[in-house]
N, C-alpha and C positions, 0 to 999 in steps of 0.2 A: 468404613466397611463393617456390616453389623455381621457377628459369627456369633452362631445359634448352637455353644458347644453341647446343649441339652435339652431333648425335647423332654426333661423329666420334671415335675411338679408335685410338691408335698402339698399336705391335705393343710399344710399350712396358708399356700400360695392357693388357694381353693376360689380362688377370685383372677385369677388371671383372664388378659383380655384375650387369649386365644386357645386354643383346645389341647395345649398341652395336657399329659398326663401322668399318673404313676407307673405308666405302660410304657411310657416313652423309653430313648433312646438316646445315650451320653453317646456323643462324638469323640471316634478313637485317635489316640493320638499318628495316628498316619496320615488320618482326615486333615487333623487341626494344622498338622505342618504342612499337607498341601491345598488347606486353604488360606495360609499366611503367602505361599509364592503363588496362589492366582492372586493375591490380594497384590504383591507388586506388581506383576505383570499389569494388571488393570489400569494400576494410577499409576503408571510409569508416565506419562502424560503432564500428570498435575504435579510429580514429584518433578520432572523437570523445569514446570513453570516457579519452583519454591513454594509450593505451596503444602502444609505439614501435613501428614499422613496422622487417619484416626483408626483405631480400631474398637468395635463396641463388642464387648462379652455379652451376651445374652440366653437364655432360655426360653423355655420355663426358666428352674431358678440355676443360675448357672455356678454359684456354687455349691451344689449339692452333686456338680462334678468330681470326681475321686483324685483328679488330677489338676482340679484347678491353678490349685498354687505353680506347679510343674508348668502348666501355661503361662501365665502370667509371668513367670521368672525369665522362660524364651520371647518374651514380648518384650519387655525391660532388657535384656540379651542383645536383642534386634535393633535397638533403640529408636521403635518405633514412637513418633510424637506424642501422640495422646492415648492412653489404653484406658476405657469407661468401661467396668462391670455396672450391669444395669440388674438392680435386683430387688427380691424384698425388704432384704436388712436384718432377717431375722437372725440369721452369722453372726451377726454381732454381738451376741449376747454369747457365743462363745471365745473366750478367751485365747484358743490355740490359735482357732481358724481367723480369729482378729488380729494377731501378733503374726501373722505368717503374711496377711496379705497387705497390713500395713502399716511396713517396714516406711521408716524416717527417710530413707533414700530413695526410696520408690516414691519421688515427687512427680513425675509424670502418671502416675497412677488417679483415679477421679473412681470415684463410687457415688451412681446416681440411685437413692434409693427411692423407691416409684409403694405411693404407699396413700390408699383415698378410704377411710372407714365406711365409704359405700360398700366399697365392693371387697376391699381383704379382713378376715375375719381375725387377724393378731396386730396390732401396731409393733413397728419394732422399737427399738431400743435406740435411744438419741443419745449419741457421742458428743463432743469437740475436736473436729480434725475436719480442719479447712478443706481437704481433698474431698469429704463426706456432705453433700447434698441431700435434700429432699426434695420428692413432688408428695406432697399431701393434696391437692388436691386437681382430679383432671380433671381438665377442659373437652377430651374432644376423646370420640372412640372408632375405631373402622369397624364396622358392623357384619363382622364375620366368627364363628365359633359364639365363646362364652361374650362374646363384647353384645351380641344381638340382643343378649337379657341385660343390658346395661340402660336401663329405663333412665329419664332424664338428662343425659346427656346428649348431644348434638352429634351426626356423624360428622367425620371430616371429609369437604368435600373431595380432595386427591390425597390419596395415601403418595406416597412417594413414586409409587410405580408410573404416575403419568410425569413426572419430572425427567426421569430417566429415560421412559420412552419419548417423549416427545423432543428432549436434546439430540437423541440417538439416529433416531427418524432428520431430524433438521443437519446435522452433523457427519451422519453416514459413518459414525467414529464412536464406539464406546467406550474409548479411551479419552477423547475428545469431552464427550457428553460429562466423564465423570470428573476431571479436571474444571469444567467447568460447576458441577454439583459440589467442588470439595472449596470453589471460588467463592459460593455464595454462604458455605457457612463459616466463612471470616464474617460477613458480616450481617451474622446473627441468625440466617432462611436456614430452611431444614435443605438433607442436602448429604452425611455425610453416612449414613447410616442405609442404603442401598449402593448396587444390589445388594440379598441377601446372601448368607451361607449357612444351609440347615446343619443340624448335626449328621447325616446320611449324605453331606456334599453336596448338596444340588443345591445351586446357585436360581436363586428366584427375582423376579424384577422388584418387588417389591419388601417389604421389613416382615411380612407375615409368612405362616408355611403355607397360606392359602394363597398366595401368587405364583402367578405365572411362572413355570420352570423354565430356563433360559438356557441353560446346559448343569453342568459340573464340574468339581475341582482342577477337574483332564481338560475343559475346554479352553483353545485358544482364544484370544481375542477376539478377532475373526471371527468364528462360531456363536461367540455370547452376542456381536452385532448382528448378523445376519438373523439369530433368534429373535434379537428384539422389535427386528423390521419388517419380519415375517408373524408378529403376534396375532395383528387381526384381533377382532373383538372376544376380549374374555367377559368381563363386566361382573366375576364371581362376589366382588363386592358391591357393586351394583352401584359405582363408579361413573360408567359409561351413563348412568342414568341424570347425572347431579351435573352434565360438563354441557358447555355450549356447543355449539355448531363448530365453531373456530376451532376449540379444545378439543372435541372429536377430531375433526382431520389432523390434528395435532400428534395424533399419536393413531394415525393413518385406520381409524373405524368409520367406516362407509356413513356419510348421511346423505339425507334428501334436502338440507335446507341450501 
């Protein structure tokens, strides 16, 4: 489950692949703790098959949240499986805010730091600590916001949001659908990181804030299915365009072939 606790972005992050801003908006903590119980409600499905529960921090840059550490503590708390902050890395370079989030015992903790000299205009700072990854270089972009000026790169033909509709539509179960999305990234497919959760609550089909809204933090299960079977053609990333005939009715968009 990706949670979006900050539409907010430093002039640092000034490469980000979507329109995050300095305008944006930190998710309050009343949000964050009810989008941690829609997050079990959801994969109450997949937790019953054993299957480990993810959670991805994201943003903009989501530690430039005021309460990050505070999060992250009730996630370690929860003992939810895997807790990924997806970020710049540029935190690193401060010594508080390195020492607070990673603590020796917070082994379930992962820091993906997402970082291509294309597009962000500071490199961060390169640690040793096994939990601490990098992507220096991407492969692939969804072509909405700041991602549309990302020249040379390839879109991706389905951002995640045709994964989940199309399980959902076939399954009649959003619960179902995401048990099965949380099956496939055991082994390796993307998968665990939709639906979304913006920082304003509203649960989207997809990992961007430019997807389809499905409901919010308040919605039942129920609600987020019947949303996603009721979508009908959005195509905002132009999605609908790149998919075959099959893959259209897949995710129940009218064709003539």
């Amino acid at each position: 489950m990706l949670i979006k606790v900050t539409n907010y972005c430093t002039a640092a992050c000034s490469h980000c692949m979507e329109d995050s801003t300095p305008k944006g908006l930190h998710m309050t903590r009343e949000i964050f703790d009810k989008a941690l119980a829609f997050s079990e409600r959801i994969e109450r499905r997949a937790s019953d098959m054993g299957v480990p529960s993810s959670i991805l921090l994201s943003g903009g840059e989501c530690t430039e949240h005021p309460e990050i550490v505070s999060f992250v503590e009730t996630l370690i708390e929860r003992r939810t499986a895997v807790i990924t902050l997806i970020t710049n890395g540029l935190w690193l370079d401060d010594p508080k805010l390195r020492s607070a989030l990673l603590r020796k015992q917070w082994t379930n903790l992962l820091v993906q730091v997402t970082y291509d000299p294309r597009f962000y205009a500071k490199p961060p700072p390169k640690i040793n600590d096994s939990r601490v990854y990098y992507v220096d270089a991407l492969q692939l972009f969804i072509p909405l916001g700041r991602g549309k000026r990302s020249k040379g790169l390839p879109p991706r033909k389905a951002p995640t949001s045709f994964n989940l509709r199309s399980l959902t539509r076939g399954l009649k179960s959003v619960e179902e659908a995401i048990a099965q999305l949380r099956l496939r990234t055991l082994s390796g497919r993307s998968g665990h990181c939709v639906p979304s959760i913006g920082s304003d609550g509203t649960i989207r089909a997809g990992e961007t804030n430019s997807c389809w809204p499905i409901g919010t933090v308040d919605s039942t299960n129920d609600e987020v299915t019947q949303a996603l079977l009721n979508m009908g053609s959005c195509n905002h990333c132009g999605l609908e365009d790149r998919l075959s005939p099959r893959e259209k009715r897949a995710i129940g968009v009218s064709t003539s072939d």
